[in-house]
C-alpha positions in Angstrom: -25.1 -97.4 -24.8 -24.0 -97.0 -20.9 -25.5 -98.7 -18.5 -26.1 -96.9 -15.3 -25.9 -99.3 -12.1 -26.3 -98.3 -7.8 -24.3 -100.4 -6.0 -23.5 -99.8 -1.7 -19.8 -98.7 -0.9 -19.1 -99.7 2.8 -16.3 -98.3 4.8 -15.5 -100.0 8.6 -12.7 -98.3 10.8 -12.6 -100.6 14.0 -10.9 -100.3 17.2 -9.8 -103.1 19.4 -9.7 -101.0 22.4 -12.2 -100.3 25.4 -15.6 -100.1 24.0 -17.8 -97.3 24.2 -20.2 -97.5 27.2 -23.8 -97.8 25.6 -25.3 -94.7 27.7 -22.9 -92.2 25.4 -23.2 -94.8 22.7 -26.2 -93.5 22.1 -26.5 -89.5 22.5 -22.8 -89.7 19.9 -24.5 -88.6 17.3 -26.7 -86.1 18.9 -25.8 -82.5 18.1 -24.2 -81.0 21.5 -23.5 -84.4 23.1 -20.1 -84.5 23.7 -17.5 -87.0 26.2 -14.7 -84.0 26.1 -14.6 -80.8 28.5 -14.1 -78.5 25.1 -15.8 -80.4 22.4 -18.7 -79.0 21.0 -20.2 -82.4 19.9 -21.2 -81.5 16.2 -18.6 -83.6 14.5 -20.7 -86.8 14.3 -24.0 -85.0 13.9 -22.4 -83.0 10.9 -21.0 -86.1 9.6 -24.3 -88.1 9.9 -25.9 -85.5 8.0 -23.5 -85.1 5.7 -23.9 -89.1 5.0 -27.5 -88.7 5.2 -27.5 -86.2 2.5 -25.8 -88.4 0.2 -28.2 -91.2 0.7 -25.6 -93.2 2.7 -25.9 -94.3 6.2 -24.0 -93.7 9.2 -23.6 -96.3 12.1 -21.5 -96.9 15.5 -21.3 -100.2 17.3 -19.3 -101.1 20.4 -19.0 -103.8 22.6 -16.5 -106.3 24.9 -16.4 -108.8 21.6 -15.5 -106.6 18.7 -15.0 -103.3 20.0 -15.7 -99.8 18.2 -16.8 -100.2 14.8 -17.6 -97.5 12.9 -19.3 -97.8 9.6 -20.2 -95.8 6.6 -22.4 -96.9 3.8 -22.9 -94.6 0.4 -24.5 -95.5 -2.6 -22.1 -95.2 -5.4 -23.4 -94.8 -9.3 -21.3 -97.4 -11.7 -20.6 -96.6 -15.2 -20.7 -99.4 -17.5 -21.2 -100.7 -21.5 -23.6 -102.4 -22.5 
């Protein structure tokens, strides 16, 4: 018999670096937002749907203490025996 388990696979990159101010911190993930003179600021909307779709979640934290985190959780199905 298999057993069949969901368990939550997190990914964090961080970044020591100069955090991102919280008034672009949060439009990021807005579709058309972007910080650069040619981006077209769908990369993190795409990606956050992409995440979405998959029943994951993603999320972006920044501050003076840790810095830029960003993090990535998908649920992941677990084949076992019983």
């Amino acid at each position: 018999m298999v057993n069949l388990r969901q368990v939550i696979e997190h990914i964090n990159v961080c970044n020591g670096g100069e955090p991102i101010p919280s008034e672009v911190l949060s439009k990021l993930m807005q579709p058309f937002f972007s910080t650069k003179p040619s981006g077209t600021g769908l990369g993190l909307a795409i990606s956050k749907r992409i995440v979405n779709a998959h029943g994951g979640e993603l999320s972006i934290e920044s501050d003076t203490v840790i810095g830029t985190k960003v993090s990535v959780q998908l649920p992941l199905v677990v084949l076992g025996s019983l």
